[in-house]
C-alpha positions as CSV (number, residue, x, y, z in Angstrom):
1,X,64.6,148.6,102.3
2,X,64.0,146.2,99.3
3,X,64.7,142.5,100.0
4,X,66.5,141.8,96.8
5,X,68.9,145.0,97.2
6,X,69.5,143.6,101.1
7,X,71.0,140.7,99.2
8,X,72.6,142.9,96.2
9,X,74.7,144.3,99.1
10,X,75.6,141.6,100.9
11,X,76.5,139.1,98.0
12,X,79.0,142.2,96.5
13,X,80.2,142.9,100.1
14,X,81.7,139.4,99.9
15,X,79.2,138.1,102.8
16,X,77.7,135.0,100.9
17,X,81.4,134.2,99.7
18,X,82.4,134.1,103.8
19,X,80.8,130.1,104.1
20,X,82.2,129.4,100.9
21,X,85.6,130.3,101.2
22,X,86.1,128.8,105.0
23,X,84.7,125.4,103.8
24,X,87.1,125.6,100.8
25,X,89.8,126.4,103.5
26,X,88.8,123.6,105.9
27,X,88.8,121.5,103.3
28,X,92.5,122.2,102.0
29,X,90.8,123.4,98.4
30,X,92.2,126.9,99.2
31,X,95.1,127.5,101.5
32,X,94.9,128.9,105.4
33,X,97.6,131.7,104.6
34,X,96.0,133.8,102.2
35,X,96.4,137.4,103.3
36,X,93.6,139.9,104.3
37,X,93.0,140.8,100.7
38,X,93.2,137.9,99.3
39,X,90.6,136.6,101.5
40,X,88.3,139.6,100.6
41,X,88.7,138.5,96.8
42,X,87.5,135.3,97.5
43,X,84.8,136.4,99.6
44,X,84.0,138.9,96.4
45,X,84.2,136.3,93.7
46,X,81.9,133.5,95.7
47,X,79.5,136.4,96.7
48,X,79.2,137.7,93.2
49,X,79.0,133.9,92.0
50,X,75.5,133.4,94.7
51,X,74.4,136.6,93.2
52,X,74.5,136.1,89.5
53,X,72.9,132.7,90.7
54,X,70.1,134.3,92.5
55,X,69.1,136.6,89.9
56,X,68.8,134.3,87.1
57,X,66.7,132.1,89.7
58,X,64.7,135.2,90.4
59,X,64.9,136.0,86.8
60,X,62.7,132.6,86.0
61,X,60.6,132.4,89.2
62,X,59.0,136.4,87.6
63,X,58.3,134.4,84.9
64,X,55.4,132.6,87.2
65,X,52.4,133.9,89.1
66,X,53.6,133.9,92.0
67,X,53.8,136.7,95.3
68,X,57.1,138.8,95.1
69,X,58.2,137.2,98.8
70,X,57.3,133.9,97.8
71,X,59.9,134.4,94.6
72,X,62.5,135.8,96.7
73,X,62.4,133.2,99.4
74,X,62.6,130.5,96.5
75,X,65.3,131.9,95.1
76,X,67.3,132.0,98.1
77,X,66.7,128.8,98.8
78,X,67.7,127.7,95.2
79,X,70.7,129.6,95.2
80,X,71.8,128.2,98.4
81,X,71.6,124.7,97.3
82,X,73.4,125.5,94.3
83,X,76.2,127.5,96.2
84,X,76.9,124.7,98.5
85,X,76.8,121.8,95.5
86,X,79.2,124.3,93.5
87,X,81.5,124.7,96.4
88,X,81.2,120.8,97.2
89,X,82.3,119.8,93.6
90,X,84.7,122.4,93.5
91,X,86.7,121.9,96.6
92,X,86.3,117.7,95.8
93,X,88.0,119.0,92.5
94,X,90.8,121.6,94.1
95,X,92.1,118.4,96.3
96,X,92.7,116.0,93.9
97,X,94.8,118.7,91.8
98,X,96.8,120.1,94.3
99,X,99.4,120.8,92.2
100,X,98.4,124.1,89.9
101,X,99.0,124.9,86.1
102,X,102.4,126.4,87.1
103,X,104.0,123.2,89.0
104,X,103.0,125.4,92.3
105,X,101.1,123.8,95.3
106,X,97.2,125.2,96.4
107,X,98.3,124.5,99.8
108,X,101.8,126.0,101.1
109,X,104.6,124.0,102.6
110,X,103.6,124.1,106.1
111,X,100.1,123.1,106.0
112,X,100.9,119.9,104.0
113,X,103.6,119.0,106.4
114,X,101.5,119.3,109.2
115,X,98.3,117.8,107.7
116,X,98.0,113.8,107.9
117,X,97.5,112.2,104.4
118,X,95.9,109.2,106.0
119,X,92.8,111.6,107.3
120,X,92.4,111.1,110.9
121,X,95.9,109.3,112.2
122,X,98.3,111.4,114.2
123,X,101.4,112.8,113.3
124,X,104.8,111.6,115.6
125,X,107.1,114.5,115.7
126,X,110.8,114.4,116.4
127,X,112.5,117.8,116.7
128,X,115.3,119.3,116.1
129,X,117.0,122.5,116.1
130,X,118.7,123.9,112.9
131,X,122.1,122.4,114.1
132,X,121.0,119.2,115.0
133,X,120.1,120.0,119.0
134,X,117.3,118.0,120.3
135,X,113.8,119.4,121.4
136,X,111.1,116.6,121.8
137,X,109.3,114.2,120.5
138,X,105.5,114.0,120.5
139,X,101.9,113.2,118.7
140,X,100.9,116.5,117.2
141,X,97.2,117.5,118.2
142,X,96.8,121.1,117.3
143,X,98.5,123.1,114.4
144,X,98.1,126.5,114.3
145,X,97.8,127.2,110.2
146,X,95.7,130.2,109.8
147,X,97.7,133.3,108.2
148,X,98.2,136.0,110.9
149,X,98.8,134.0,114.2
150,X,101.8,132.1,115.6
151,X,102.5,129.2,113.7
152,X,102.4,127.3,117.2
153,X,102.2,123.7,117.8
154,X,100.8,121.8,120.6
155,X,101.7,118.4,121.0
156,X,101.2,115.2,123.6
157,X,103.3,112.3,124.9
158,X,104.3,109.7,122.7
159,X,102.1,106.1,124.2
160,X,103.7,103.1,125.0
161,X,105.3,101.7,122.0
162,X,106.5,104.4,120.2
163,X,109.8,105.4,120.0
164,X,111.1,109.0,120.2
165,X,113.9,109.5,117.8
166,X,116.6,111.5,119.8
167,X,119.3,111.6,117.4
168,X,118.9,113.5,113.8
169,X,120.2,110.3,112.2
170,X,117.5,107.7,113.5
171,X,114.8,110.1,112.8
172,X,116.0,110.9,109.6
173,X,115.6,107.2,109.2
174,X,111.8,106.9,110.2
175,X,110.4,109.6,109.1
176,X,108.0,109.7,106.1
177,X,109.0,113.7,105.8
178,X,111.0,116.7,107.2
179,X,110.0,120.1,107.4
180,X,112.3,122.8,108.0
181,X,110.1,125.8,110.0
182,X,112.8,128.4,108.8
183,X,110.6,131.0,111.3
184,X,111.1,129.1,114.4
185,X,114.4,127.6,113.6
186,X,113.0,124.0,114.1
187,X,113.7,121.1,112.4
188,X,110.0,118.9,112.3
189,X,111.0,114.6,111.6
190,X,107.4,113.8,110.7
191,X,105.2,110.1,110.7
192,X,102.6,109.5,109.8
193,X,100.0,107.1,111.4
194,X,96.8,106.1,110.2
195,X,95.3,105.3,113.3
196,X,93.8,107.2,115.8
197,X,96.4,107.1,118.9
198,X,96.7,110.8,120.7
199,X,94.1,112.0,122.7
């Protein structure tokens, strides 16, 4: 089979847009809860992006002397240099304009709740059911966020000098932000640290 249709198919199967959309996702440029065909556009639109890429890069490279191989090798090369600077500069772009043309957020409620502003600090919770019932209190460690699994939470024990905030009235009063998980029915009192406390 011809190298260059090899990558014909997998740049409009959405193949070369796979890397690029789960870096934009890891990098909250592109929220976690996009549906299954949504993610497939994505895929699609960054695959189709490599591929016009690649062919103007093979486009120039026929220009040249050199052996068929060589040219397509180059040109991969090229285009995956370009497709990772593009991505880069895009998703640097997508998080410092979170907020879209519309007023709307890029990232949904849920995972900017649960996602530290401060980069690598931990996240105290204080919970609460949706009448004011304690649950716990805790460091968040791992967030479930992806679209299509429990939105579970795992969490450890608060260390020594940190207060848990049993009463919806004290937490109300340290916490930097409440979400409201309408799914689960729990009531999230959230602070934010900046440095690294939970193991």
């Amino acid at each position: 089979m011809n190298t260059s249709l090899v990558i014909q198919t997998s740049a409009l199967s959405g193949a070369l847009g796979f890397l690029g959309l789960e870096y934009l996702q890891d990098h909250n440029a592109v929220t976690r809860t996009l549906s299954g065909t949504d993610k497939n556009v994505y895929r699609v639109v960054l695959g189709v992006i490599d591929y016009l890429i690649y062919l103007v890069i093979y486009a120039m490279l026929s220009l040249g002397s050199l052996p068929d191989m060589i040219q397509v090798i180059v040109a991969i090369t090229i285009t995956g240099i370009l497709a990772a600077m593009y991505t880069y500069a895009y998703g640097k772009w997508a998080r410092n304009h979170g907020t879209l043309s519309n007023g709307s957020n890029r990232l949904d409620a849920r995972e900017m709740a649960l996602k530290n502003p401060y980069g690598n600090g931990y996240i105290q919770a204080d919970m609460f059911d949706l009448i004011g019932n304690y649950i716990g209190s805790g460091f968040l460690r791992d967030v479930n966020l992806q679209a299509g699994i429990s939105p579970d939470v795992s969490m450890v024990s608060l260390s020594e000098g940190y207060k848990a905030h049993t009463n919806q009235s004290s937490a109300d009063e340290s916490a930097q932000l409440v979400y409201i998980d309408t799914s689960s029915g729990i009531k999230y009192y959230l602070t934010y640290f900046s440095e690294q406390g939970a193991e």
